[in-house]
C-alpha positions in Angstrom: 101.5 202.8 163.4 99.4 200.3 161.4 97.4 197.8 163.3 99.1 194.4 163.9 97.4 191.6 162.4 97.1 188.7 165.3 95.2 185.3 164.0 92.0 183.7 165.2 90.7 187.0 167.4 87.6 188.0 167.5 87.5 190.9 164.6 88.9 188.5 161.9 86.3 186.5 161.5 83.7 189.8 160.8 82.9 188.9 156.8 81.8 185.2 157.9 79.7 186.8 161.4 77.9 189.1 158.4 77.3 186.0 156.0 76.4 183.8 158.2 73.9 186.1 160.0 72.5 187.0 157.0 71.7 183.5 155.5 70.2 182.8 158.7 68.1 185.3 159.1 66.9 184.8 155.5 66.1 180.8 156.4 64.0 182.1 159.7 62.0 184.5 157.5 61.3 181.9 154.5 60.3 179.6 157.5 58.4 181.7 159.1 56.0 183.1 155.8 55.8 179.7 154.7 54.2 178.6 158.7 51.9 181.7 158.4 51.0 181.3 154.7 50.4 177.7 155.5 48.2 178.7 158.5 46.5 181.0 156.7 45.3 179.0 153.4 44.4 175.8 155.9 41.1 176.5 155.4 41.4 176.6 151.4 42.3 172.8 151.0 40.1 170.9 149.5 41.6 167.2 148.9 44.7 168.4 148.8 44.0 171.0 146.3 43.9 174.7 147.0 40.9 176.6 146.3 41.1 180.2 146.1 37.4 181.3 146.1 38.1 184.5 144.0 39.8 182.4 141.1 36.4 179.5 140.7 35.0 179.4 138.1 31.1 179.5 139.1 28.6 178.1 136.7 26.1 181.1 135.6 
């Protein structure tokens, strides 16, 4: 006996739980590198310019 299909129950809505988790998910990882990237390179910025110490050019 094949399984009855019954409207608006819980496992019909499975493909948009997946997509839906997964794009969220994805947003609270780009959120959270760019916090700790920002975080991190707060002490690079230099009127509102990064400065990466290892790509200066130093005179001599």
């Amino acid at each position: 006996m094949g399984k009855r299909y019954v409207p608006k129950t819980y496992n019909n809505r499975r493909l948009l739980r997946i997509v839906l988790g997964t794009a969220v998910s994805f947003l609270v990882v780009v959120v959270v590198l760019f916090l700790l990237l920002f975080f991190l390179l707060e002490g690079y910025f230099e009127d509102g310019r990064l400065i990466v110490p290892w790509l200066t050019d130093y005179p001599g």
